[in-house]
Structure formats: C-alpha cells, structure tokens
PQR file of N, CA, C, O and H, with PARSE charges and radii, in Angstrom:
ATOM      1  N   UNK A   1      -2.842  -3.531 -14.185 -0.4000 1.5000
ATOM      2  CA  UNK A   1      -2.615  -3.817 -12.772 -0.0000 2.0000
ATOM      3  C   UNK A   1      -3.979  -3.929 -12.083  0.5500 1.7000
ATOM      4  O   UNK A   1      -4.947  -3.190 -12.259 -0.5500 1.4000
ATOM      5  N   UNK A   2      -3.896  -4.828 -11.390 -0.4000 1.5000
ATOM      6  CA  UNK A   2      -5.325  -5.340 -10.423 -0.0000 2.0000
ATOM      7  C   UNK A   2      -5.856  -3.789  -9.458  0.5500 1.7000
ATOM      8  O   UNK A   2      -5.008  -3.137  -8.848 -0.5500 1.4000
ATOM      9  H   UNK A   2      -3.109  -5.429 -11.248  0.4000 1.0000
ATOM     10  N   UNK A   3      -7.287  -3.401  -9.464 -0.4000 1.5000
ATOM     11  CA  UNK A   3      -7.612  -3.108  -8.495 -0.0000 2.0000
ATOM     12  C   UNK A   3      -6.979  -3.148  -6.922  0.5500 1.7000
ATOM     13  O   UNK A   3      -6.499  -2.267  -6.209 -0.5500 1.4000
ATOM     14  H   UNK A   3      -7.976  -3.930  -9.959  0.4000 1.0000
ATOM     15  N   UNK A   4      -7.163  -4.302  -6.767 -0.4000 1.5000
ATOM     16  CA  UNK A   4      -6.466  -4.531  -4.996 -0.0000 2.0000
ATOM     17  C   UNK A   4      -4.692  -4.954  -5.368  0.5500 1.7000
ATOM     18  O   UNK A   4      -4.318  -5.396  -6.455 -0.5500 1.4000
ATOM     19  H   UNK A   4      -7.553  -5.018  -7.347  0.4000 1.0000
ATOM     20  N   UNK A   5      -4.232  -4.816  -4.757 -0.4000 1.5000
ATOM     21  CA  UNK A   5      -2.659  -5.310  -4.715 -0.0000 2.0000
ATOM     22  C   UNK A   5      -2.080  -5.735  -3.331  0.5500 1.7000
ATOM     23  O   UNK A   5      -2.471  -5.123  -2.337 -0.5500 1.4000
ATOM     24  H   UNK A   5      -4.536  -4.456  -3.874  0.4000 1.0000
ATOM     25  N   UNK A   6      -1.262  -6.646  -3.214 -0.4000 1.5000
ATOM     26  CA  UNK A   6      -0.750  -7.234  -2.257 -0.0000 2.0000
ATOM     27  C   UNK A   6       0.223  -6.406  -2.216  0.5500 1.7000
ATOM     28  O   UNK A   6       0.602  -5.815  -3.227 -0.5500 1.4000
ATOM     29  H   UNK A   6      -0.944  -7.143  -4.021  0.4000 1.0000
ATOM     30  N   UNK A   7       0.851  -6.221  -0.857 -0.4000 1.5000
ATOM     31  CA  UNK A   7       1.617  -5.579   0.013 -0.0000 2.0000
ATOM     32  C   UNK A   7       2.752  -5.491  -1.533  0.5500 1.7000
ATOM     33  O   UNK A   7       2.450  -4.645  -2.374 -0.5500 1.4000
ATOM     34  H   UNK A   7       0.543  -6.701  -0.036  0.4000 1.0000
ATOM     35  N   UNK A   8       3.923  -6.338  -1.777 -0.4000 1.5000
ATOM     36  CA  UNK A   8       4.588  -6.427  -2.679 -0.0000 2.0000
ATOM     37  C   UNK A   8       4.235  -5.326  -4.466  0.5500 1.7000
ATOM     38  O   UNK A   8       4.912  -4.432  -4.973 -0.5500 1.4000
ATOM     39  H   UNK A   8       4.169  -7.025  -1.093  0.4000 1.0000
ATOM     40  N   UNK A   9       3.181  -5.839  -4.828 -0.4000 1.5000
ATOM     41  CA  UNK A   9       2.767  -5.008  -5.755 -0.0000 2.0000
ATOM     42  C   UNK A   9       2.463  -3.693  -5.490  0.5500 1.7000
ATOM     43  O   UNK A   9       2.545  -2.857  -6.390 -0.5500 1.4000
ATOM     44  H   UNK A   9       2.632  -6.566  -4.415  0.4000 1.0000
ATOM     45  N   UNK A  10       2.063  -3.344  -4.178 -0.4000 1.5000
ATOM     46  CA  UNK A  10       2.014  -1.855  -3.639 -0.0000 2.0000
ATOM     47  C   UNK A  10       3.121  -1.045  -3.605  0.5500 1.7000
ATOM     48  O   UNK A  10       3.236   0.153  -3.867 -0.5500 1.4000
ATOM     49  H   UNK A  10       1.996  -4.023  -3.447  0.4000 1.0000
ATOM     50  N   UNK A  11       3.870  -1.811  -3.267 -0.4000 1.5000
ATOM     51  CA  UNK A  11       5.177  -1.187  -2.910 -0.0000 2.0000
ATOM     52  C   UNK A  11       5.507  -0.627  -4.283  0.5500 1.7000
ATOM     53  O   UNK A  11       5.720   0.584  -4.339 -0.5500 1.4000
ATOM     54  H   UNK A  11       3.777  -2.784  -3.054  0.4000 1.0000
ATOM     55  N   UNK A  12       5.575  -1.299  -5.328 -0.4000 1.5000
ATOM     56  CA  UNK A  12       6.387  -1.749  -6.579 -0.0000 2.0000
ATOM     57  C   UNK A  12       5.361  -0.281  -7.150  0.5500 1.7000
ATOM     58  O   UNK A  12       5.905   0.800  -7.376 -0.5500 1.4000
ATOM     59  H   UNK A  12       5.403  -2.283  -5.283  0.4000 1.0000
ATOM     60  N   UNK A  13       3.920  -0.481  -7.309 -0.4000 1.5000
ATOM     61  CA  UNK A  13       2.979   0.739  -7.646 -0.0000 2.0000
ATOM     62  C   UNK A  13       3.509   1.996  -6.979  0.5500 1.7000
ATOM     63  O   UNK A  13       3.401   3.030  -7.637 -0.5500 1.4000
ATOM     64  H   UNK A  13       3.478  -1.359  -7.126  0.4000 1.0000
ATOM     65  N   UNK A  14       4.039   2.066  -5.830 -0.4000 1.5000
ATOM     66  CA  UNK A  14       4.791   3.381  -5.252 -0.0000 2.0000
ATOM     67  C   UNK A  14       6.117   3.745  -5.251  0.5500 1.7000
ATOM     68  O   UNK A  14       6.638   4.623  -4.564 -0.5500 1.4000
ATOM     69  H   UNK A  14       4.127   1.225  -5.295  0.4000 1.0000
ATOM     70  N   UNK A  15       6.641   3.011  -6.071 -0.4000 1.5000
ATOM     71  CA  UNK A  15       8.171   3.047  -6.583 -0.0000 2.0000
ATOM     72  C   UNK A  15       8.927   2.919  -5.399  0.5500 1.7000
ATOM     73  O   UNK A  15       9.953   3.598  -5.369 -0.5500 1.4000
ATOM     74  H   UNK A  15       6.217   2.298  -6.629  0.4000 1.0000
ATOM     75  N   UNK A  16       8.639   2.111  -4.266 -0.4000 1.5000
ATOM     76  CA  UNK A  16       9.371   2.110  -2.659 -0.0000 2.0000
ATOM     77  C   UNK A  16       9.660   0.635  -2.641  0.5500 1.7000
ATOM     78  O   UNK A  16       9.277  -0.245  -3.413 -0.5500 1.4000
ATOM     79  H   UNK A  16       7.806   1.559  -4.290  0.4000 1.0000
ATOM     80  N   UNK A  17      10.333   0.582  -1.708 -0.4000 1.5000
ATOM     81  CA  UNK A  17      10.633  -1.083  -1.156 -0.0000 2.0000
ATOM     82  C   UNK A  17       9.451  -1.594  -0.619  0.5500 1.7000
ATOM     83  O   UNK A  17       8.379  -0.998  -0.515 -0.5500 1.4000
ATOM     84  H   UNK A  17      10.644   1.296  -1.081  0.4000 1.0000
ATOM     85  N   UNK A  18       9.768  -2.964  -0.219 -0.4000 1.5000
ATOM     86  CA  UNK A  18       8.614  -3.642   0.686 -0.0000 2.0000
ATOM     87  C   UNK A  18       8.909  -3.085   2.434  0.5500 1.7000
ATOM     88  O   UNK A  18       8.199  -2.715   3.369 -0.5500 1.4000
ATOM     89  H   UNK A  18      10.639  -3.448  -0.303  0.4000 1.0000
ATOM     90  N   UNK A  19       9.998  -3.237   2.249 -0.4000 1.5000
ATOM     91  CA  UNK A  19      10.304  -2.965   3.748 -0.0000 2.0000
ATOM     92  C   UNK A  19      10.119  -1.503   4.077  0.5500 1.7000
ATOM     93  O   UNK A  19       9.785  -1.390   5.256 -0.5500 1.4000
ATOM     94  H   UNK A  19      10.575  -3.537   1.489  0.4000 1.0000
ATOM     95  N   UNK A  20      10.227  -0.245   3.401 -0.4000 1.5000
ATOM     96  CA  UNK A  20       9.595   0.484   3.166 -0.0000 2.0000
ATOM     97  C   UNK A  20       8.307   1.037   3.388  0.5500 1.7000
ATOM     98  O   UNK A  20       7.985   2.060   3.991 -0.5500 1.4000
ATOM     99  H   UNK A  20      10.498  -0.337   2.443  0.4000 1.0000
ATOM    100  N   UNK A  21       7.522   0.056   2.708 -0.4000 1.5000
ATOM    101  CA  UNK A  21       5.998   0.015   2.334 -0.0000 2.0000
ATOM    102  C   UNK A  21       5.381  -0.288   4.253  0.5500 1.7000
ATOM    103  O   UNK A  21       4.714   0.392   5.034 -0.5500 1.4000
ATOM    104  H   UNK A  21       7.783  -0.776   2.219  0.4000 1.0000
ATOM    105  N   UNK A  22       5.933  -1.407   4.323 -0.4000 1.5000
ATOM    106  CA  UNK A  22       5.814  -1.928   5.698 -0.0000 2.0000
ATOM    107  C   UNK A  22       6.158  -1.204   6.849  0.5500 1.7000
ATOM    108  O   UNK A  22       5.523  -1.401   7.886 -0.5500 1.4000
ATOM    109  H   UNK A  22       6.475  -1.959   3.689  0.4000 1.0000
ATOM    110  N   UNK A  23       7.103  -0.370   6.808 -0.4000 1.5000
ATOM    111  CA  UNK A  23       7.564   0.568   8.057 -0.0000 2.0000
ATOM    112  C   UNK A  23       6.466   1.618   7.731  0.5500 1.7000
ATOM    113  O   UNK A  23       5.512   1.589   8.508 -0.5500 1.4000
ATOM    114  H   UNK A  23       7.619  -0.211   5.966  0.4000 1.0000
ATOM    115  N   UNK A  24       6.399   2.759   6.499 -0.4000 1.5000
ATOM    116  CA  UNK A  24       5.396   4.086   6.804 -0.0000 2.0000
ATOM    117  C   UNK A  24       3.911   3.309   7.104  0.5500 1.7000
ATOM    118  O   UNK A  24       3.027   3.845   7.773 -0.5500 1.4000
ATOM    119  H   UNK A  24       7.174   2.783   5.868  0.4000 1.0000
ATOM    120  N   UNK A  25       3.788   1.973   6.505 -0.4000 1.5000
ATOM    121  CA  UNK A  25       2.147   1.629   7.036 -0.0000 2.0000
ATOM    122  C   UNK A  25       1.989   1.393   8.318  0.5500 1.7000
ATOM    123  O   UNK A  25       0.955   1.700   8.910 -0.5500 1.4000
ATOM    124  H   UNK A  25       4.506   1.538   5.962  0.4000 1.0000
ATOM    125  N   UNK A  26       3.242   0.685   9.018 -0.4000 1.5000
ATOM    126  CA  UNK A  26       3.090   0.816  10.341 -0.0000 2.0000
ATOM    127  C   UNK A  26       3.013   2.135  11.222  0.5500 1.7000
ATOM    128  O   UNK A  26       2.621   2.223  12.386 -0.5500 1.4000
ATOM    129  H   UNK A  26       4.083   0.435   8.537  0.4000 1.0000
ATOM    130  N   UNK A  27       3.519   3.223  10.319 -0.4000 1.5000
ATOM    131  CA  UNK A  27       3.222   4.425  11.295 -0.0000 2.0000
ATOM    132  C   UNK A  27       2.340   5.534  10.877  0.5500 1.7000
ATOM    133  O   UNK A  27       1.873   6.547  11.398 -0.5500 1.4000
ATOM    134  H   UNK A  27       3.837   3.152   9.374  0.4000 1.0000
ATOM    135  N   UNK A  28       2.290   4.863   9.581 -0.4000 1.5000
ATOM    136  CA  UNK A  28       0.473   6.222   9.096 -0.0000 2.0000
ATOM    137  C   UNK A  28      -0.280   4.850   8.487  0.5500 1.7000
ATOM    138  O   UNK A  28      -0.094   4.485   7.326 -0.5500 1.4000
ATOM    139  H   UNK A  28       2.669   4.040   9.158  0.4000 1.0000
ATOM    140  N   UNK A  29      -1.021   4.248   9.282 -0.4000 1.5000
ATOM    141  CA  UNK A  29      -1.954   3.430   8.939 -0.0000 2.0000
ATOM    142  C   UNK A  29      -2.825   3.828   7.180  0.5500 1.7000
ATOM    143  O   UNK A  29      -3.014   4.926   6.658 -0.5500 1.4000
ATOM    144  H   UNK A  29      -1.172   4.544  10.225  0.4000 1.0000
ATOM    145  N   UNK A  30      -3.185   2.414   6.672 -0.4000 1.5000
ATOM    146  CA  UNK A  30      -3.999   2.184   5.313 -0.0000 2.0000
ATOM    147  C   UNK A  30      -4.377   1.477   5.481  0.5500 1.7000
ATOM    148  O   UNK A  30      -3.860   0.564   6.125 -0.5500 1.4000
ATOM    149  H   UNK A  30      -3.031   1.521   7.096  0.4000 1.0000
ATOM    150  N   UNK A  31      -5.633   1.465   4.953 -0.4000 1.5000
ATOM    151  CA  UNK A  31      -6.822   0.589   5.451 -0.0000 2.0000
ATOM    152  C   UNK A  31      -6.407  -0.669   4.251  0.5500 1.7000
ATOM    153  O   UNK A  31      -6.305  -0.412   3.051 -0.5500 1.4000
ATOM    154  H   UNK A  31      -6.053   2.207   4.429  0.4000 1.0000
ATOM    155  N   UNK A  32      -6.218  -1.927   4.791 -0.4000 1.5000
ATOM    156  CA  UNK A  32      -6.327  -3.097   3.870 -0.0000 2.0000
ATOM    157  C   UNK A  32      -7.519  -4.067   3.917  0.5500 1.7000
ATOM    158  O   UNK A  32      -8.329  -4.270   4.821 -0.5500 1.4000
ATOM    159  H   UNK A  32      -6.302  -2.135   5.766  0.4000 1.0000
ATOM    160  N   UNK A  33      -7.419  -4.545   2.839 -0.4000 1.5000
ATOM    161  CA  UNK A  33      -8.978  -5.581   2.674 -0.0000 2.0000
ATOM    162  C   UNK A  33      -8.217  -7.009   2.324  0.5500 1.7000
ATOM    163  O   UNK A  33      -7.491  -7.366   1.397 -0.5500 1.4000
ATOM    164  H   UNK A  33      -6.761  -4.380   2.104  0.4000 1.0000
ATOM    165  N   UNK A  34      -8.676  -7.582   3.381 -0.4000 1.5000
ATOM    166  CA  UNK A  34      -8.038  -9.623   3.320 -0.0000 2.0000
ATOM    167  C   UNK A  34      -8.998  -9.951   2.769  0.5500 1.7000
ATOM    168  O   UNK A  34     -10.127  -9.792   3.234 -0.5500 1.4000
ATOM    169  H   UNK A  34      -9.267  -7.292   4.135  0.4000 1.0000
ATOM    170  N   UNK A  35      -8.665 -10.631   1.338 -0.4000 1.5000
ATOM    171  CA  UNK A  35      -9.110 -11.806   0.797 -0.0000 2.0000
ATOM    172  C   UNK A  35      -8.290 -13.111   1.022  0.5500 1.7000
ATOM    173  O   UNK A  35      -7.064 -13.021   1.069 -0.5500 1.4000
ATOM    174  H   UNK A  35      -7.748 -10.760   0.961  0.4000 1.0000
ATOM    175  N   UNK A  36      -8.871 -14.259   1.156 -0.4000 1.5000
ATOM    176  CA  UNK A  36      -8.294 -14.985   1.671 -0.0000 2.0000
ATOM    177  C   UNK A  36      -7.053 -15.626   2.650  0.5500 1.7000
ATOM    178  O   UNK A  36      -6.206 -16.496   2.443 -0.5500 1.4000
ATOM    179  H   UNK A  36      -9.867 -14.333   1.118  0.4000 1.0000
ATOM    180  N   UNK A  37      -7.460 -14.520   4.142 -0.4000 1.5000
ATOM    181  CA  UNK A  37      -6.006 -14.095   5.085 -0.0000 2.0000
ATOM    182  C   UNK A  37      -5.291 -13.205   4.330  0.5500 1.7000
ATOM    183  O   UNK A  37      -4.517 -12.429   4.890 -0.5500 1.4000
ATOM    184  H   UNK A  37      -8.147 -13.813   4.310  0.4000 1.0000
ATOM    185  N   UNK A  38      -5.441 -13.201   3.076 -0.4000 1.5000
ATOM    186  CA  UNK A  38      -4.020 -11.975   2.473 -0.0000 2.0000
ATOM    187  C   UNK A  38      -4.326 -10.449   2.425  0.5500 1.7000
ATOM    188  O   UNK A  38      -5.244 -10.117   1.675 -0.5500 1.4000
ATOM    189  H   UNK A  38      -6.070 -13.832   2.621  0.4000 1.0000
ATOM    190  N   UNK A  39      -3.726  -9.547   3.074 -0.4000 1.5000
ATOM    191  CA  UNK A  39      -3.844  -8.080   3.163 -0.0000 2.0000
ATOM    192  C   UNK A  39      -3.624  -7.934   1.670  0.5500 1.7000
ATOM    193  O   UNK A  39      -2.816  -8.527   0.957 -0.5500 1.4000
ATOM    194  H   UNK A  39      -2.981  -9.817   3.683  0.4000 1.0000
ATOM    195  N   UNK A  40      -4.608  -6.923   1.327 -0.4000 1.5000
ATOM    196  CA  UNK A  40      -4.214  -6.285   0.161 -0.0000 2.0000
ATOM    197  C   UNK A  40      -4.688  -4.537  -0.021  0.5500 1.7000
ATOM    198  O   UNK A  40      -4.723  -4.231   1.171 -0.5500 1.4000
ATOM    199  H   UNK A  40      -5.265  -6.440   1.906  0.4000 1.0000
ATOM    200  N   UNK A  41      -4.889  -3.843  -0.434 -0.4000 1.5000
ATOM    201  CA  UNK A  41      -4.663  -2.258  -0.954 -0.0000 2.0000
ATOM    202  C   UNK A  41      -5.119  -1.822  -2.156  0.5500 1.7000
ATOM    203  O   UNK A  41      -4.579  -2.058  -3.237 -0.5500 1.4000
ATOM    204  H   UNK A  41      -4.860  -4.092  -1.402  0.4000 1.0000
ATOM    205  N   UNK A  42      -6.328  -1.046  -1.940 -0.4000 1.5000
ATOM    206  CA  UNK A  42      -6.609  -0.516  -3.192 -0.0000 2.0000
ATOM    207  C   UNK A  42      -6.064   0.282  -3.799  0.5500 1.7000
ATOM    208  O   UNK A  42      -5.307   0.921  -3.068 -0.5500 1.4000
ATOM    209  H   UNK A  42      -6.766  -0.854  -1.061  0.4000 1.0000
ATOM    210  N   UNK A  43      -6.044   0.682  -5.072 -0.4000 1.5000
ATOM    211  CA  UNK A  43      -5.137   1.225  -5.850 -0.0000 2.0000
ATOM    212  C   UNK A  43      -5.209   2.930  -5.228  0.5500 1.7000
ATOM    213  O   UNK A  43      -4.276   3.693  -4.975 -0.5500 1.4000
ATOM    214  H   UNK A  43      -6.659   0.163  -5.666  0.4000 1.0000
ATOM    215  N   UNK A  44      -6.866   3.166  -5.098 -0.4000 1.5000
ATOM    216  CA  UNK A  44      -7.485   4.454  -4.846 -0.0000 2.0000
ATOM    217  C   UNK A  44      -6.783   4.972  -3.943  0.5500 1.7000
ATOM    218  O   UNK A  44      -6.102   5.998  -3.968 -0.5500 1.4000
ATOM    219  H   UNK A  44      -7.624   2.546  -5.303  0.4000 1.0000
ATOM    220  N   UNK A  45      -7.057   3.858  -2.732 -0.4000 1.5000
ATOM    221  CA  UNK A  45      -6.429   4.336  -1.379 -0.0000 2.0000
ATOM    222  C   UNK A  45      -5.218   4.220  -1.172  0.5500 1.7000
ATOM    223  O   UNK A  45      -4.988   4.417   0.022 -0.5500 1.4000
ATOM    224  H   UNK A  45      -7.611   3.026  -2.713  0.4000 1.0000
ATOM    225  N   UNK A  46      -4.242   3.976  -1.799 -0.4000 1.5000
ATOM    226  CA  UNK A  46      -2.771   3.904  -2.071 -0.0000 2.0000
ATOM    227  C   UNK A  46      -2.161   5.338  -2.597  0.5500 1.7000
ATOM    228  O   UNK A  46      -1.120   5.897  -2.251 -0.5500 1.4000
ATOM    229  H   UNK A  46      -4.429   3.816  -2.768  0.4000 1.0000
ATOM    230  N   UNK A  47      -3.080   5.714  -3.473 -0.4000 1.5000
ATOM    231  CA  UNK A  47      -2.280   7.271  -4.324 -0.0000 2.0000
ATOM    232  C   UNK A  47      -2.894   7.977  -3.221  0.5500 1.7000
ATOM    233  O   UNK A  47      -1.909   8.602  -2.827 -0.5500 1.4000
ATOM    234  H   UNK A  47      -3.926   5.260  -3.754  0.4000 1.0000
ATOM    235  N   UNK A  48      -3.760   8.285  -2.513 -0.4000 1.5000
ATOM    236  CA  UNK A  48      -4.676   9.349  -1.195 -0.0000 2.0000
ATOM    237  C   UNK A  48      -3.199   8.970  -0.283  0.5500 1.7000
ATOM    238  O   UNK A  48      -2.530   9.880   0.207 -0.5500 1.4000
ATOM    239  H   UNK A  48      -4.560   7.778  -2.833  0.4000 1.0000
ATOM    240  N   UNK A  49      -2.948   8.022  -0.191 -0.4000 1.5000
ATOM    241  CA  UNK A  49      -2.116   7.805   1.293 -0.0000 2.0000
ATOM    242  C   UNK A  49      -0.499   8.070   1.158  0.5500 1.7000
ATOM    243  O   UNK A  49       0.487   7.931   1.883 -0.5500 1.4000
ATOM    244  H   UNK A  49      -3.491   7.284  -0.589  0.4000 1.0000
ATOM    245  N   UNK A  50      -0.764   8.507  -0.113 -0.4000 1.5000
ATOM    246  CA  UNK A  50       0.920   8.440  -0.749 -0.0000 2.0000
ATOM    247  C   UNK A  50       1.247   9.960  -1.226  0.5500 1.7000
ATOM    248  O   UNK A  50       2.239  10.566  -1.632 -0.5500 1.4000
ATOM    249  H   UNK A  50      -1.564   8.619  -0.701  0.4000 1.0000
ATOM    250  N   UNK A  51      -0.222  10.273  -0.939 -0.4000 1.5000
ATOM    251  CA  UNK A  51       0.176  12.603  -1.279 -0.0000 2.0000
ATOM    252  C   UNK A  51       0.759  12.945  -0.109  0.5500 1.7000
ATOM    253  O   UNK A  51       1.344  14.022   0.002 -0.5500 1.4000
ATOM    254  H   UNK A  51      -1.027   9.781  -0.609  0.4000 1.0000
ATOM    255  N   UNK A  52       0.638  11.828   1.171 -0.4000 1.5000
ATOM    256  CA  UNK A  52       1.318  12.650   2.697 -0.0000 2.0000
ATOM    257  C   UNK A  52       2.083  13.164   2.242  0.5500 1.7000
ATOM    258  O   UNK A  52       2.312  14.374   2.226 -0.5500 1.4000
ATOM    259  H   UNK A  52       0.162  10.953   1.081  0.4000 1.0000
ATOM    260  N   UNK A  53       2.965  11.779   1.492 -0.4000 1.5000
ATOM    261  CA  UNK A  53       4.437  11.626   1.506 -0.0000 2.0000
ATOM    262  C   UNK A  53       5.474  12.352   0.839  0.5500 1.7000
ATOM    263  O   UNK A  53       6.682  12.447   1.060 -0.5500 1.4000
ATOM    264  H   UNK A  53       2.779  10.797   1.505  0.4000 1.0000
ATOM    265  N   UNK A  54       4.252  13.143  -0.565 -0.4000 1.5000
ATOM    266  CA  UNK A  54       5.251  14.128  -1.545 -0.0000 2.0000
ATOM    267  C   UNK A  54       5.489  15.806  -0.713  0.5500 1.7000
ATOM    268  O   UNK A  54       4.679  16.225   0.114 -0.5500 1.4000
ATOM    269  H   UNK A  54       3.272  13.066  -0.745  0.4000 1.0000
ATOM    270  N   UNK A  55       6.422  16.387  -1.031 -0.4000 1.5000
ATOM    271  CA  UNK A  55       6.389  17.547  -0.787 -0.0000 2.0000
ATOM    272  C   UNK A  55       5.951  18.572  -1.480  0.5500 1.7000
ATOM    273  O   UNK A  55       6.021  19.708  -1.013 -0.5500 1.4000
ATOM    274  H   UNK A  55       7.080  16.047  -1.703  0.4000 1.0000
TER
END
C-alpha cells in the first residue's frame, strides 16, 4: 500500500466507510497533502489520528 492514500483507500486502511472517513475528518481535522488537486493522507498520520478513536 502507497505511502499517501486517497480519501477512499484511507477509509478501506481504517476498516470504515468513506462516508465515515469524511464525517470524523470533518470534525477532528487530518492534515492532507494535494497532489495534483487530489487530497490524500499519510499512512503515519492516519494510525496517530485513528488512536482518538479506539477505546
């Protein structure tokens, strides 16, 4: 799996939906990096942003 991942592959890396993925980013922000207009997510900063979420 790529370093960066598009919204879709993120989701899929966090075992969640897209729509999902898209609602908690809208309310606990992750920093994304556009390559070519496209948001994408590092792998790093994906598992850091995803310990909120376990109990």
């Amino acid at each position: 799996m790529p370093e960066y991942l598009k919204a879709a592959q993120a989701a899929e890396y966090l075992g969640i939906s897209r729509t999902t993925f898209w609602r908690l980013r809208k309310e606990y922000p992750i920093k994304a990096y556009f390559f070519e207009s496209v948001p994408r997510f590092k792998r790093s900063d994906l598992d850091k942003w995803a310990e909120q979420f376990k109990e």
